[in-house]
C-alpha positions as CSV (number, residue, x, y, z in Angstrom):
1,X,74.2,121.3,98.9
2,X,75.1,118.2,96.9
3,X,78.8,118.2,97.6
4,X,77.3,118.7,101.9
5,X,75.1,115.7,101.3
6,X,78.3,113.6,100.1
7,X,80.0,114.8,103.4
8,X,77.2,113.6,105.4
9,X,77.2,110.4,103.6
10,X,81.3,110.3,104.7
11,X,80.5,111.0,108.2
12,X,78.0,108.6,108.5
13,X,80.1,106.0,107.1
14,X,82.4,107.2,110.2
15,X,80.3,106.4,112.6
16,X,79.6,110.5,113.0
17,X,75.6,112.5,113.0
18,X,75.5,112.9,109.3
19,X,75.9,116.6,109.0
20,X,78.1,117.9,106.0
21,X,78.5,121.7,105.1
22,X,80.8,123.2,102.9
23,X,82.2,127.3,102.2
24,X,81.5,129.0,99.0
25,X,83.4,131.7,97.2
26,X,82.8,133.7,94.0
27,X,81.2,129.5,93.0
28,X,84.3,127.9,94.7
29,X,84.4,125.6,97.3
30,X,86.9,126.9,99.5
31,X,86.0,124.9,102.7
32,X,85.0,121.3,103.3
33,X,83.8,119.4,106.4
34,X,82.1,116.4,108.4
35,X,81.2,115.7,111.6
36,X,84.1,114.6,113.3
37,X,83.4,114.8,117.3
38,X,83.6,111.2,118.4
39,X,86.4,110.5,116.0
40,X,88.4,113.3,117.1
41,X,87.7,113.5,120.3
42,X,86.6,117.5,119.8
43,X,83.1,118.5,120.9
44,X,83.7,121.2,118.7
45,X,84.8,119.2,115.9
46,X,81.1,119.9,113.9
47,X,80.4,120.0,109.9
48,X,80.5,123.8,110.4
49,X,83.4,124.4,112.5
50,X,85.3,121.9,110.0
51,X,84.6,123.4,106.7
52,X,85.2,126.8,108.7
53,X,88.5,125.4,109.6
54,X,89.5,124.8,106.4
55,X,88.2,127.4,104.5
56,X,90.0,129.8,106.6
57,X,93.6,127.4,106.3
58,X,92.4,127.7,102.6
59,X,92.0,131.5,102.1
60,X,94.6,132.8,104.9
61,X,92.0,134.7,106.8
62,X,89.4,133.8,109.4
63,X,87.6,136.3,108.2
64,X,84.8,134.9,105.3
65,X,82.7,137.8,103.9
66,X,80.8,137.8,100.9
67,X,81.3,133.8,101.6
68,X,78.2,131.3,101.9
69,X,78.2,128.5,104.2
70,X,75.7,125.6,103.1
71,X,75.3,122.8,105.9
72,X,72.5,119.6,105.8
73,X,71.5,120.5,109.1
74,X,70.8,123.9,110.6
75,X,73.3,125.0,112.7
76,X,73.4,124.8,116.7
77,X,74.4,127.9,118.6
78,X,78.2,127.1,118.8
79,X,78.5,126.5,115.2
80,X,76.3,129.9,114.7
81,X,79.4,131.7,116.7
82,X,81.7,130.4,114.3
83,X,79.9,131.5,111.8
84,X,79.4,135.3,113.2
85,X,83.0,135.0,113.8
86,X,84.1,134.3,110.5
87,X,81.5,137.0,109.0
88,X,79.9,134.4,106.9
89,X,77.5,136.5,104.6
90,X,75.3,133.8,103.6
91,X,73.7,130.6,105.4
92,X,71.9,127.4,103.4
93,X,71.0,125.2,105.6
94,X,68.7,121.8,104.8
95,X,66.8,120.0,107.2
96,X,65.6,121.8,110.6
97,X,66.7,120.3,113.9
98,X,63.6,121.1,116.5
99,X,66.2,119.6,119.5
100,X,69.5,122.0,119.0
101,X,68.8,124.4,116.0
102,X,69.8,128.1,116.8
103,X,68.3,129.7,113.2
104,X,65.2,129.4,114.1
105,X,63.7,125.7,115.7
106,X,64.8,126.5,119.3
107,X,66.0,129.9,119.1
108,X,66.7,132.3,116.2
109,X,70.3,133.8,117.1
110,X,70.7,135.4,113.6
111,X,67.4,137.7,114.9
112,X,69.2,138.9,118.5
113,X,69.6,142.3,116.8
114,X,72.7,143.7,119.9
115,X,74.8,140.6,118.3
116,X,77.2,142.9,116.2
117,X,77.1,140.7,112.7
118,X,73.9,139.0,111.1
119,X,73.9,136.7,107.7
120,X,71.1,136.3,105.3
121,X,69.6,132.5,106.3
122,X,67.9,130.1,104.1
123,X,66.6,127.3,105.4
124,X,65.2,123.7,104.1
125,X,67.2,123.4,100.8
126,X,66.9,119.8,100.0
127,X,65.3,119.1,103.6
128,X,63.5,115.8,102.8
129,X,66.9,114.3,101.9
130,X,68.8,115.9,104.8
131,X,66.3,114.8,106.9
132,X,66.0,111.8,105.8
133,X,69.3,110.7,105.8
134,X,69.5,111.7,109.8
135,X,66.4,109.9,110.3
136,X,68.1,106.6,108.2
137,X,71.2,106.9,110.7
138,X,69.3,107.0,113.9
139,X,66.8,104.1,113.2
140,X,70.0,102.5,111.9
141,X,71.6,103.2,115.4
142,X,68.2,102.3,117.1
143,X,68.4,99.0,115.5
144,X,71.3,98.1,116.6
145,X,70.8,98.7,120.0
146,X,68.0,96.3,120.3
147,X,69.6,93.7,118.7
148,X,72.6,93.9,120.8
């Protein structure tokens, strides 16, 4: 969850929601990524989706059992796709997000037992720091919108 706090830190420094998450193999980091959608120009273009991305480039497969997928924020329910997709075994998420989170603040879609894969969740690893570097951002971005 470290390394996925450094990645948040990079986004932020972007200008991006400070959401890292990276792809774990037999204790390897196989995947890395940021949130990238206002850089890139890719609604898609989340912390998930990016480590994801590259973990799959990485391995040669889109396909990730037996592969753990640690992300600061929980996941929304496009990045929970992904993840079913890629038959991620394992989800660590950090801080809880009541607005879009699919694993269980909104809606719980690693419960909906006719979806045809499901991954063992854990949820709030190091959520005081994920949380509070989200909440740093915003009231950063709030700031700045009064003054200006």
């Amino acid at each position: 969850m470290g390394i996925a706090l450094d990645l948040a830190r990079e986004a932020a420094t972007l200008g991006e929601v400070p959401v890292g998450a990276v792809v774990v193999r037999d204790g390897e980091i196989v995947g890395r990524g940021c949130n990238q959608p206002i850089g890139r120009h890719d609604p898609t273009a989340h912390a998930e989706v990016m480590a994801l991305r590259d973990a799959a480039q990485r391995l040669g497969n889109y396909r990730m059992p037996g592969c753990t997928l640690y992300v600061t924020l929980e996941p929304c329910a496009m990045c929970i796709g992904a993840i079913f997709h890629a038959r991620i075994g394992r989800v660590v998420f950090g801080a809880r997000d009541p607005k879009t989170g699919a694993a269980g603040s909104v809606i719980d879609l690693f419960d909906v037992e006719k979806l045809n894969h499901h991954a063992e969740v854990v949820g709030g690893v190091r959520a005081e720091e994920c949380g509070a570097l989200l909440s740093g951002f915003f009231a950063a971005r709030r700031q700045k919108t009064e003054i200006a």
